[in-house]
N, C-alpha and C positions, 0 to 999 in steps of 0.2 A: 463293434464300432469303436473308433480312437476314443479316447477315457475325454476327450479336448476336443473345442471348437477352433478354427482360425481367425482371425480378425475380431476387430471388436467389433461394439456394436454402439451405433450413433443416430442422433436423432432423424427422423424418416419423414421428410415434409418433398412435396412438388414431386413424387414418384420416385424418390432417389434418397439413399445417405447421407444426413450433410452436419457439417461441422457443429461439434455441439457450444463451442464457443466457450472451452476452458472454464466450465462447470463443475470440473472433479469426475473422479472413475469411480467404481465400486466392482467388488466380482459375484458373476454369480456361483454360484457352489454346487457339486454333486452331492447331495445330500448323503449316499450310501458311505460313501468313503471320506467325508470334508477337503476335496482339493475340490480347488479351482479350476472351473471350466473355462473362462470369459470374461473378457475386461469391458465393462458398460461404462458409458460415457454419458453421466448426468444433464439431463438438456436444461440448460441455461434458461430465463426468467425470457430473453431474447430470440433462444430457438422456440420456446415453446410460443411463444406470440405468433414468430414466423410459421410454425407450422399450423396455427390460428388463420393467418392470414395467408397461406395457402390452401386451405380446405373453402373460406370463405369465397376465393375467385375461382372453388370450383364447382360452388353451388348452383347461381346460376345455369349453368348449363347441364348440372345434372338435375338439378330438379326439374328443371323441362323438357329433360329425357325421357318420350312415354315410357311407364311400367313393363310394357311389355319385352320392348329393348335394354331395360336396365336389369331385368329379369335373365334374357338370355347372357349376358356377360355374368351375372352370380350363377349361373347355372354352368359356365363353362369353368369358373371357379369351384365350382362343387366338384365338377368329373376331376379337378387336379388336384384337390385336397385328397379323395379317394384314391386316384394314381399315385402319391405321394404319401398314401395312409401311414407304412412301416418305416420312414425313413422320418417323417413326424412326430412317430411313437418313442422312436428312439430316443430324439431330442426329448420330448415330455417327459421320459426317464430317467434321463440323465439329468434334467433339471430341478424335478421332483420328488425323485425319490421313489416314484410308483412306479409298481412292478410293469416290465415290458407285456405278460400274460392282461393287464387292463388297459394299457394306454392304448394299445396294439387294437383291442376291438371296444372302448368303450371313446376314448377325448374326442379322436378327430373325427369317428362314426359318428358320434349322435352331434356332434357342430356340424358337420357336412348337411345329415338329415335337418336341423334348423335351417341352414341356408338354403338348402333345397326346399322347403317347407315356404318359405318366406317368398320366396322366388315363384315359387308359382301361386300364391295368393295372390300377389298385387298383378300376377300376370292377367288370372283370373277373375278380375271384378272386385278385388277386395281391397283397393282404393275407392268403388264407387260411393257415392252420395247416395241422397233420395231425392225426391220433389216429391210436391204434392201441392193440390189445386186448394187454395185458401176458401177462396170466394169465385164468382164469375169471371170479373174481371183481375184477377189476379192470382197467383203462384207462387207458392215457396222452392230453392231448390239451394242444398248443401254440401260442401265440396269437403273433401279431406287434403290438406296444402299442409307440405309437410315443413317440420319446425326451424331449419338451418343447419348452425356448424352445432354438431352435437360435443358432448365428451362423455368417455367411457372409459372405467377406471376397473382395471379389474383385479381379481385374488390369486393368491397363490396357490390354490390345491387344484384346479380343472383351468391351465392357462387358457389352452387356445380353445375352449369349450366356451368359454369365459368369453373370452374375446368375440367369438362367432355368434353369440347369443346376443351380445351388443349389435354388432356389425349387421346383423343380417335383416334386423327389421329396421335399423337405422337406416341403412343403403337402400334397401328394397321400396321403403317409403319416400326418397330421393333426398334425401337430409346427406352430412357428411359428420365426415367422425374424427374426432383427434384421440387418442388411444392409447393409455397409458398401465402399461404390465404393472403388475406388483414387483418391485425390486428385488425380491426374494424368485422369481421366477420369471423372467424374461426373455428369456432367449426364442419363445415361439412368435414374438411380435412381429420381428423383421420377415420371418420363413411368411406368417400370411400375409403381411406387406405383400411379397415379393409373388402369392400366388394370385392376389389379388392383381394386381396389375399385369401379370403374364395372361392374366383371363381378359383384360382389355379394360379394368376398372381406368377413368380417367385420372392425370395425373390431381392429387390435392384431394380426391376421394376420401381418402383413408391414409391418415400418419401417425405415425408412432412419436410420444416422446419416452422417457426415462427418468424415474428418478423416485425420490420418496415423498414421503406427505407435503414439504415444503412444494414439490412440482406441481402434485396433484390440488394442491391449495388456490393455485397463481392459476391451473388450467380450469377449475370449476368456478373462482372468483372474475374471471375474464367477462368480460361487459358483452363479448362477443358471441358467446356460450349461451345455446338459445336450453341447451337440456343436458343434463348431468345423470348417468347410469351409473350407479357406484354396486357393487358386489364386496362386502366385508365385513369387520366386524361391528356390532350395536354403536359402540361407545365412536369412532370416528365415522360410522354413517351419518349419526348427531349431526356431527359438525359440518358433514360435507353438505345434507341438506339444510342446513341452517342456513349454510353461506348460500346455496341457492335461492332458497327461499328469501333471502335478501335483495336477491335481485331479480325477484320471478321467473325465476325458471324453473321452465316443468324437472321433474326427478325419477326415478324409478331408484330405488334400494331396496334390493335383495342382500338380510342381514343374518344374523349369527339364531343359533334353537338353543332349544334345551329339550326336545321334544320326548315324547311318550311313548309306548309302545305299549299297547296294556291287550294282555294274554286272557280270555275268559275260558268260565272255567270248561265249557264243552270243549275247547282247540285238542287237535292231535299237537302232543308235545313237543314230538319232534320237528315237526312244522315250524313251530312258533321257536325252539332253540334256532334253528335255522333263517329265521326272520331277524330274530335277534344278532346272531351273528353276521347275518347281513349287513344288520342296520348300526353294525359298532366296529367293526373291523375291517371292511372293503375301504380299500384308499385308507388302509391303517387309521383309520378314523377320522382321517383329515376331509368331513364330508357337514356340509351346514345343517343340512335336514339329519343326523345322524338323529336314531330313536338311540338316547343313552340311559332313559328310563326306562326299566322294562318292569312293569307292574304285571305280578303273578299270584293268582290264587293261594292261599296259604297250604291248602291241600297239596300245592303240586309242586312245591318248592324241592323237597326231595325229589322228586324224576326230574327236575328240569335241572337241577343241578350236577346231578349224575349226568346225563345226556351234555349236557354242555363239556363237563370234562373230559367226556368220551370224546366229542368231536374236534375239541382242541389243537391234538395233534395233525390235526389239518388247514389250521393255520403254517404256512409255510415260509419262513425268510430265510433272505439268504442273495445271491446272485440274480440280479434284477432281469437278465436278460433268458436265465433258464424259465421256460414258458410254466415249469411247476413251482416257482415261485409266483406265492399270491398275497405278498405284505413285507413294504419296505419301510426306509427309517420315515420319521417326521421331518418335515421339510428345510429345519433350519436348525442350528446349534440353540438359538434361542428358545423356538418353539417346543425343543427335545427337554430344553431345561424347566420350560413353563410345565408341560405333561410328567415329567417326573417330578415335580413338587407338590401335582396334585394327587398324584400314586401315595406318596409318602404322606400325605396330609391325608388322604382316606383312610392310611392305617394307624399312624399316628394321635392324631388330631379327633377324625371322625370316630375311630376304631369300630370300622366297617369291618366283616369278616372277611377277609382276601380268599377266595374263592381259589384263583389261579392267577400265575404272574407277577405283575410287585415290582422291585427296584430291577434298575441293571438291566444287559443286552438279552437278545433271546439267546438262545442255548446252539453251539456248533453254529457260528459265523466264522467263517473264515477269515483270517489274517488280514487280508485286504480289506476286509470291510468295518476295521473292530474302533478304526476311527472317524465312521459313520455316526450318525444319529437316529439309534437304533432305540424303542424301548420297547418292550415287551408286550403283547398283547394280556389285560388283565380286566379280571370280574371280581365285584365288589358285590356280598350279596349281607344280607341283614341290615342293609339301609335302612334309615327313613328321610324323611322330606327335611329336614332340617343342616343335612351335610352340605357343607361347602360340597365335596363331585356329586352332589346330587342338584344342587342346586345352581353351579356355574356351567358355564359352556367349557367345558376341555377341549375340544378340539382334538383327541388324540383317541389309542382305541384303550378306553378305559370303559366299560361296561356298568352301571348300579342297578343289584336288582334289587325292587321292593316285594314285599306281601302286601298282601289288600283281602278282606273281610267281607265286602259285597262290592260287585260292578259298578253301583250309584257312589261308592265312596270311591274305589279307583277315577273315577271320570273328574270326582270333585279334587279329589287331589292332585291327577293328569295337569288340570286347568288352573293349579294354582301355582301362576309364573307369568311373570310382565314377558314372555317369548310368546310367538304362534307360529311357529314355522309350518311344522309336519307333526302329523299322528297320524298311528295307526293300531290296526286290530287284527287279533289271530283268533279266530273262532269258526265254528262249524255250522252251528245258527245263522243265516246269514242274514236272519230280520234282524235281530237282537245285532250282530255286526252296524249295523247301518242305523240301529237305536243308538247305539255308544258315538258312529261318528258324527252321525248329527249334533250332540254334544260338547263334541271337542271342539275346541278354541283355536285353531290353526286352518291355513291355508290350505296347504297342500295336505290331503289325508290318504292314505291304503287302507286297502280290508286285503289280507293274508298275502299279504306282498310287502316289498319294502323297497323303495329311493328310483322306482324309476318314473323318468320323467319327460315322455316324447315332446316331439316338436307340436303337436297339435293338440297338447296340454299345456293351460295357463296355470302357469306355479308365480305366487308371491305370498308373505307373510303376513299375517295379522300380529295386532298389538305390538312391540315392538321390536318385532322382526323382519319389517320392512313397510313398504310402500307402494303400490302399483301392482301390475304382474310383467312378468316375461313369458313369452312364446304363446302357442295359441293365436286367434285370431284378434283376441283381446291383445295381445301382447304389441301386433299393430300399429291398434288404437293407440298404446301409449310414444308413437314419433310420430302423431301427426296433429295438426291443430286442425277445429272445424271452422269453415266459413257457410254463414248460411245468408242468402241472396234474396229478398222478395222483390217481385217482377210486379209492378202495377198495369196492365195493357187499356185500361180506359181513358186514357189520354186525359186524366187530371188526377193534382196531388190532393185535391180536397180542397172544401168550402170555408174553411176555419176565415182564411181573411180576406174571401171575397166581398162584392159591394152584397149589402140587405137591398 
């Protein structure tokens, strides 16, 4: 596929592209190799209003679109994201940096499967209320009326994953969306635009603006803006539900871990190496729920560390589009420089034992790729709880493993972290499994598994790694408001101020 996109890309309000109004450009970049793919065109303080105030005149009338037909049009959008899968993939690649062998069967498969998911819930009854009989003469009964023009802001490691996981129960619940990519990856915004309304969404449904924190500031502070979905990092989810919560608006934030991963001591080793490598180096690490702590018996430090270097060389980079590539650069020049200072600060600083990996590219990248933002896949073992890479979010694939002394001390130290995203457990037991997760302090937990997360699982963070949840049928719940109605039928409101 051409290394280049053609045309830019400009703000997306009223079904169509339209002029961003001399906002300023930005590019986005191929992370593998640092050139420029695409010239984006900042949406103005102006467009981004306009495309407020074109989702709002298309509310109406999709909100009292029955379900059932608002359903069959995401559903015709589903069969063409799946028709569309590889040619999706590619863009997510070139954008991101992540290998073609993932984009190819994990971004637009499992957004598809949420939109499909969502689509036949609300199809299915799961807009309905309840009622119920108070008294004789009267009735309770409660509607689910969904919230308005929403916003959805999303991150840069899973774009159109991202995007869909907003989009799908917003739309599905008859709300409308204004939609703003992370500037560091947007080029999948316009392609679902563009599949969304070939599927018949109406025009003002779903728009896209562009830009960086300033855009995304003016579209979440918007008086018009009934609910703010933000996916990022802790420290500016803060603020973006802060300013919501200024003006009452509902939120869902889905935010950054620091998560656990604690190995007991019955687990088959290999298993749990394997977990771990799961849970630190798919999407090069660029993953929120990543388990980057991997608490391990002190006994089995030695085989898990053998084992781990054995299977190493199966991490693979290199040419994103060869399907045996399975680990590309970090997403951004910036972000390449944040993960390697924390490389360096683990050996330096922490004087962690560097296991494997450490400064610099991986080993035999080709020529084309060596002005990528490439780092190494690397394991930090003889930690304790006190390092800066043990204790920050990296975001990159940087691995710490600790020792631990008994399971009740693992769990206690697991838990000692203002994060709750994800934990999980590798063991054989699988009472004693479900004793440890019970314990842990996170939302989303595994027993001998690691990060996966269907459409008909509710994932959101505890403590401060978010707010709400997304997907599920819970996930819903969160774009709709309740109204609940009581019916008196005996033909009086009461005696309070009639005559004695």
């Amino acid at each position: 596929m051409a290394q280049h996109h053609e045309g830019d890309r400009h703000t997306f309000y009223a079904g169509k592209p339209q002029p961003s109004e001399a906002a300023g450009t930005f590019d986005t970049v191929d992370p593998s190799t640092g050139r420029s793919l695409c010239t984006i065109h900042t949406s103005s303080t102006a467009s981004v209003d306009k495309a407020i105030e074109a989702a709002q005149a298309a509310f109406p009338s999709w909100s009292a679109t029955p379900p059932i037909e608002r359903a069959r049009i995401l559903q015709r959008a589903v069969a063409l994201l799946r028709e569309k899968n590889d040619e999706l993939a590619k863009v997510e690649t070139l954008d991101t940096g992540k290998a073609y062998s993932e984009t190819s069967t994990v971004d637009i498969v499992t957004g598809a499967d949420v939109l499909e998911y969502f689509a036949n819930l609300v199809s299915s009854g799961g807009l309905n209320g309840e009622s119920f009989r108070l008294r004789p003469s009267a009735w309770v009964y409660t509607s689910k009326e969904p919230l308005g023009v929403c916003a959805g802001i999303g991150a840069w490691n899973y774009p159109i994953q991202i995007a869909l996981w907003k989009s799908a129960p917003c739309l599905a619940a008859g709300n409308c969306m204004v939609y703003k990519p992370s500037e560091f990856t947007p080029l999948h915004a316009q392609y679902l635009a563009n599949v969304y309304k070939e599927a018949g969404l109406p025009d003002g449904v779903f728009n896209v603006v562009y830009g960086a924190g300033e855009v995304g500031a003016h579209l979440t502070s918007h008086p018009a803006i009934a609910k703010v979905s933000f996916t990022g990092q802790v420290s500016t989810g803060k603020k973006v539900a802060g300013s919501a919560a200024g003006g009452m608006k509902y939120v869902t934030m889905e935010l950054g871990g620091k998560s656990p991963l604690i190995v007991l001591p019955d687990a088959d080793v290999e298993q749990a190496v394997d977990g771990a490598m799961l849970a630190n180096f798919f999407s090069t690490g660029q993953v929120c729920t990543n388990g980057t702590r991997v608490f391990i018996p002190k006994s089995m430090k030695k085989e898990f560390e053998r084992i781990i270097l054995e299977k190493m060389q199966y991490v693979r980079a290199g040419d994103l589009f060869d399907m045996a590539t399975n680990f590309g650069p970090l997403s951004s020049k910036s972000h390449a420089e944040k993960v390697a200072s924390y490389i360096k600060q683990g050996i330096e600083s922490d004087k962690a034992t560097l296991l494997c990996g450490g400064p610099g590219q991986p080993a035999g990248l080709p020529a084309s790729l060596k002005d990528g933002y490439w780092v190494k896949p690397t394991v930090f073992t003889d930690c304790t709880d006190d390092m800066a890479i043990v204790q920050e979010e990296i975001f990159g694939p940087v691995m710490s493993v600790l020792t631990y002394d008994s399971v009740d001390e693992a769990v206690k130290r697991a838990n000692t972290t203002e994060l709750g995203l994800a934990a999980g457990v590798f063991g054989k037991d699988i009472n004693e499994c479900h004793r440890v997760i019970s314990q842990l302090e996170a939302g989303i937990t595994w027993v001998n598994t690691w990060g996966e997360s269907p459409a008909e699982m509710a994932v959101g963070g505890w403590k401060q790694s978010g707010v709400g949840v997304e997907n599920g049928r819970r996930g819903l719940e969160a774009w709709v408001r309740n109204k609940s109605t009581l019916v008196e039928m005996g033909g009086s409101v009461g005696t309070v101020f009639s005559k004695l």
